[in-house]
N, C-alpha and C positions, 0 to 999 in steps of 0.2 A: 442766410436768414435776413429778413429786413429789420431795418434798425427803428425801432418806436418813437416816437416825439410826441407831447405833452402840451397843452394850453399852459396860461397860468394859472387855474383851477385846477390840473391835476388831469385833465381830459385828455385821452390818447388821442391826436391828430391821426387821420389816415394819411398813409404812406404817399407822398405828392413826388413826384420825376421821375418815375421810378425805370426802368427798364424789362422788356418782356418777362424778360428769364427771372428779373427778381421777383416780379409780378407771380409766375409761376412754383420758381419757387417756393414762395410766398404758401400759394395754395397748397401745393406738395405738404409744406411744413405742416399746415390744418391738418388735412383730410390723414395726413399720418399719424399724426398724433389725437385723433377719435378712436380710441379702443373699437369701441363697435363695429368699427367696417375693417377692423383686421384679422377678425373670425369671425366669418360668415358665409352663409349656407342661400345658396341662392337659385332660384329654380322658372326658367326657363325653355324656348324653344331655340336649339342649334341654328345659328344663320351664317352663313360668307364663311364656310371652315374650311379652312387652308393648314396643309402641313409643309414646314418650308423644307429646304435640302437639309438643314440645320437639327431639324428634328421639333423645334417649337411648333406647336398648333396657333394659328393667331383664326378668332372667327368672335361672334355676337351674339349676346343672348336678347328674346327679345319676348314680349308680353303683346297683349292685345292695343297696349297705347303707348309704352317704350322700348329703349334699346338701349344695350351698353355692350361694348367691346369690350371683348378679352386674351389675353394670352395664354399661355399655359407652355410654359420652358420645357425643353428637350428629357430633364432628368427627372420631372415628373410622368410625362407623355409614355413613357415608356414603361409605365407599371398600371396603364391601362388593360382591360381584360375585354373592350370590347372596339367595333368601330365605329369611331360619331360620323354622323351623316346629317347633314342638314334637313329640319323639321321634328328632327327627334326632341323629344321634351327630354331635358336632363337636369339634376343636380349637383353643382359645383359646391366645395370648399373653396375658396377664395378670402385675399384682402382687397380693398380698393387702395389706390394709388395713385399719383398723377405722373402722367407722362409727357416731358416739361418741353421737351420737342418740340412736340405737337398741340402744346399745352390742349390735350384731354385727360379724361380721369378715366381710370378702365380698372379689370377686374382680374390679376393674378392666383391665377389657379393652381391648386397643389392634387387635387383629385375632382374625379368626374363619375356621373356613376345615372345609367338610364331613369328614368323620373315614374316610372310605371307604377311604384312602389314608394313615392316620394317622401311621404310621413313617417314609414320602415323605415328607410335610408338611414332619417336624419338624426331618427331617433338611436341606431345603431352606432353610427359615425358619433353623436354626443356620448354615449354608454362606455362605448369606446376610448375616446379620448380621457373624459374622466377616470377610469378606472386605471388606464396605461399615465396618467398623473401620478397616482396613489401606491402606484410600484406594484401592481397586480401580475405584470406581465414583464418583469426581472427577470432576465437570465441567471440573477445570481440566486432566484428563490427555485429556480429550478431543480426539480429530485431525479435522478439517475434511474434507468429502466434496470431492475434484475437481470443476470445476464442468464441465471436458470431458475425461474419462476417456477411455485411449485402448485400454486395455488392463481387463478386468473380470473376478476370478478366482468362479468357482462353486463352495462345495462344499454339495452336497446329493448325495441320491440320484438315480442317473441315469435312473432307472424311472420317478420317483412325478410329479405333476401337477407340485410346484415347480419341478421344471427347468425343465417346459415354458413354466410362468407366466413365469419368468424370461425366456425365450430369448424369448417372445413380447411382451412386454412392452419391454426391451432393442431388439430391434429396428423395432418398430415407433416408438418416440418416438428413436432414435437411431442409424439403420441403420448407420453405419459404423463402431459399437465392438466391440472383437471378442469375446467370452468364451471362459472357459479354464476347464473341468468338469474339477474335481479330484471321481471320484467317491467317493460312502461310502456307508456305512450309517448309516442314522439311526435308529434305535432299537438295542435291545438289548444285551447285553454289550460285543461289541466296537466298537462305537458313536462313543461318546467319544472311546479311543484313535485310530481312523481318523482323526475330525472335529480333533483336538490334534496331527495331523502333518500334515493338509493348512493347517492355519496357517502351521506350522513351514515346511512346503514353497516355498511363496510368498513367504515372508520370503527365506527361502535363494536362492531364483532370483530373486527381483526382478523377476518376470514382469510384474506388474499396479499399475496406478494406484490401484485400490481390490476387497476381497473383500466376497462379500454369503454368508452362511452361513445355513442355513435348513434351514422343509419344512414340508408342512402341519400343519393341524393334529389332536390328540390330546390322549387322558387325561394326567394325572401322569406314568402309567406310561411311557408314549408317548416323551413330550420328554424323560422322565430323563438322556437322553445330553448335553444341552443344560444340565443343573445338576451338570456334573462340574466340580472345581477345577482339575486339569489344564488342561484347553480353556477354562477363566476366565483363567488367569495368563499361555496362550500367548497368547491375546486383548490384554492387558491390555496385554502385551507386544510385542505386534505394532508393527513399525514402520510398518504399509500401514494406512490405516485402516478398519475392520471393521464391517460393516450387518448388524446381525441381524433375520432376518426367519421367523421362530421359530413356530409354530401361525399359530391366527386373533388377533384384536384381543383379546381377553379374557384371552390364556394369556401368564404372565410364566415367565423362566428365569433363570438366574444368567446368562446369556449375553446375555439381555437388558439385563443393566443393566450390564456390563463395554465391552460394545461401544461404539464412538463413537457410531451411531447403532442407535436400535431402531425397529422397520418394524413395524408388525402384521402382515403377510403378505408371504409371501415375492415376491408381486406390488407391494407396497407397498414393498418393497428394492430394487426393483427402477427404481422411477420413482425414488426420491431418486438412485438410483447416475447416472441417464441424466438427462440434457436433453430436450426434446422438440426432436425438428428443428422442429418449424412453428413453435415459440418464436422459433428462431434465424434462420428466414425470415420470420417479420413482421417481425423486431427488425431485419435487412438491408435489408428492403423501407422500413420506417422511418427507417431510415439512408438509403436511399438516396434517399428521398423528403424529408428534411429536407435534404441535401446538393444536389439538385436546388433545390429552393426555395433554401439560401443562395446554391448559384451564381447564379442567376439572379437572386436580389437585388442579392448582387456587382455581377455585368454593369450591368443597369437601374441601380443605382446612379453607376458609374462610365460608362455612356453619357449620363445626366443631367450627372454634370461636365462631362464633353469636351463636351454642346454648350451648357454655361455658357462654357467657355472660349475655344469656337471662334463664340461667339457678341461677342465682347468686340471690340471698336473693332478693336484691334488687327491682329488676325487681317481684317476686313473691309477697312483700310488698312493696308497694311504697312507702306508707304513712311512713314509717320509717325513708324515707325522710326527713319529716317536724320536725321531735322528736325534733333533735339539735336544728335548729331555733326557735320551738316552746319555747325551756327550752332557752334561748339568751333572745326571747322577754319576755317572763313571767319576766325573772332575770330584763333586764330593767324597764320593769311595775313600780315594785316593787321599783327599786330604783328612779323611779320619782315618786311614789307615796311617798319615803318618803324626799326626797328634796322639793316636793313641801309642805308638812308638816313643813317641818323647815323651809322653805321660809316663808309661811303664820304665822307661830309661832312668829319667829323675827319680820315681817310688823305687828303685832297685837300688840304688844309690841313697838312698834314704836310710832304705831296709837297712844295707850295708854297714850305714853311718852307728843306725839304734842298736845293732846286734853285736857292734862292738863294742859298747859300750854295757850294754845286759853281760856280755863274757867276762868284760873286765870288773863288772858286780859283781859277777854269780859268786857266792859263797863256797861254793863246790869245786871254783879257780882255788880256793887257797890250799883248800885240804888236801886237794892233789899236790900242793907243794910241801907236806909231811905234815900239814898241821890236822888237830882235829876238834870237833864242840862237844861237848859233855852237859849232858842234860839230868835234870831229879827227877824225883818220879810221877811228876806232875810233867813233865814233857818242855820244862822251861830251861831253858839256856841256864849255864851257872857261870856267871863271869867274873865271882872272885872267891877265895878259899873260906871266906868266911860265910859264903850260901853253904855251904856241906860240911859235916862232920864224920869223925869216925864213926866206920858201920853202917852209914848210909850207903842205899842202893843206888848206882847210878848208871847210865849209859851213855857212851863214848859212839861217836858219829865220824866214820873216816871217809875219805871221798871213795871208797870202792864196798860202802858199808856197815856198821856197827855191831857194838853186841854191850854186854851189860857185865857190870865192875862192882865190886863193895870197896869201899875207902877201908884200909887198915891204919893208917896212919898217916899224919899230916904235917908240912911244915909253913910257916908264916917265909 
């Protein structure tokens, strides 16, 4: 960058010794720093176009009284859609620059595009831009296609091949979706408008799982209705999500790039929208065919156990079964048969112990030793001479029996 110097009033001196390149520089530094000539749309006839080994085009635009060189780098060159040839009128996006080499100023090109239509173009390429500023054309705002749609809203024209391609295509890879023909018009004046309320439409009713918007294909002119902002921002807007399928493969719209997804034909909107049935019956038939083979693995598996199991000792003797429990209860038998041995041994010896002792009570031990009881006549024992008197009835108790007595006489 050059370095300024000043009077002594304050007055910027021009730059004096300076050398080319600063000089140039210099200029470089202006003309880059002019916003205006670093987006801009510039329209011309192709002159001296050259494509080098490299891949850059270097060639000249030029008018009925000027000319200006230009480049155009390899990695834009390359997303060109047609071929320049010199005399063609064209329109570039370009900035201007200066090229300090050679110190001239030239015109860096990012896109190119035939000029037949040159006021369309520029007007689209601005729409464009703007709108892809404002986030209209996000991947992140993008909605996911149904993967089985049950309901599938049409708008195109009801006449032209697209419907047909649609209806034909739709049902042949997925007979049982229905489609719902919001018709329009797809070119001209009222175009757009039609095409920005049959969005609106389907949002408001909530008719369909997914819209496919279209028609074949055409010039500029043609698809114009297809690069309105209106029908960009109802899109954009759409809660249902939106397949545009817009000319052929080659032809881009503002419609194209707002949409969730962009189709090159409207027969190519039409497969993304649908499944193919025969998809869905191999993938059954392979379901069912793996599901077969695991059952039957299952099965053959578990007949393998069962006759691991029904193979085992056990199952061939059963009764081997009982062995254990049988030798448990014998072993208990045994041992209550001999507790209850010592149980009865100890009670016998008990017995033993009590019943000598009741013999050596019994009252009926004595009177076998000559003695005897003597009862009145109430049945009560008489245990001294003064219970009875002369004349009283009494009975006498011997151990082999009794019988009855009258007292005649008494002594103390």
């Amino acid at each position: 960058m050059v370095n300024y110097s000043f009077d002594e009033n304050g007055n910027q001196l021009p730059p004096k010794n300076k050398t080319v390149t600063e000089i140039n520089d210099y200029i470089k530094w202006l003309i880059d720093g002019e916003k205006q000539l670093q987006d801009i749309y510039v329209i011309g006839e192709l002159s001296n176009f050259k494509k080098h080994t490299s891949g850059h085009c270097y060639f000249s635009l030029k008018d009925e009284k000027s000319e200006i060189r230009a480049v155009m780098f390899a990695s834009y060159a390359r997303k060109l859609n047609f071929k320049p040839e010199n005399g063609m009128k064209i329109v570039v996006h370009a900035r201007i620059s200066v090229y300090t080499q050679g110190g001239s100023y030239q015109l860096y090109v990012d896109s190119m595009q035939p000029d037949g239509l040159g006021s369309l173009y520029l007007a689209y390429e601005q729409l464009k831009e703007r709108l892809n500023r404002e986030g209209l054309f996000d991947e992140a705002h993008k909605k996911p296609i149904p993967k089985f749609p049950d309901r599938i809203g049409v708008i195109t024209s009801p006449t032209g091949a697209a419907v047909r391609d649609i209806i034909n295509v739709s049902k042949r890879r997925y007979p049982c979706v229905k489609l719902l023909l919001y018709p329009t018009l797809v070119q001209g004046p009222e175009a757009s408008n039609e095409l920005t309320k049959a969005i609106e439409y389907f949002n408001i009713e909530n008719n369909v799982d997914v819209i496919i918007i279209g028609r074949g294909g055409g010039s500029i002119e043609d698809l114009w209705a297809f690069n309105d902002e209106c029908l960009a921002r109802a899109i954009y807007n759409s809660k249902i999500p939106v397949i545009s399928g817009v000319g052929h493969e080659i032809d881009f719209t503002i419609c194209d790039f707002v949409a969730d997804v962009r189709a090159a034909t409207p027969s190519a909107a039409a497969e993304i929208a649908t499944v193919d049935i025969n998809e869905i019956i191999n993938a059954l038939n392979t379901f069912d065919f793996r599901a077969k083979n695991a059952l039957m693995g299952a099965v053959s598996y578990y007949r393998d156990k069962l006759d691991g199991i029904k193979s085992k000792r056990i199952f061939k003797m059963p009764e081997i079964i009982l062995d254990a429990p049988k030798m448990r209860f014998s072993m208990m038998v045994e041992n209550l048969k001999g507790s209850m041995a010592e149980i009865n041994s100890i009670n016998r010896e008990r017995f033993a112990n009590i019943n000598a002792k009741l013999i050596a009570l019994n009252p009926m031990a004595v009177l076998a030793r000559g003695y005897g009881a003597i009862y009145n006549q109430n049945d009560e024992i008489i245990k001294s001479t003064k219970e009875i008197s002369v004349g009283d009835n009494i009975k006498v108790r011997l151990h082999d029996g009794s019988f009855n007595a009258s007292v005649t006489e008494g002594e103390d």
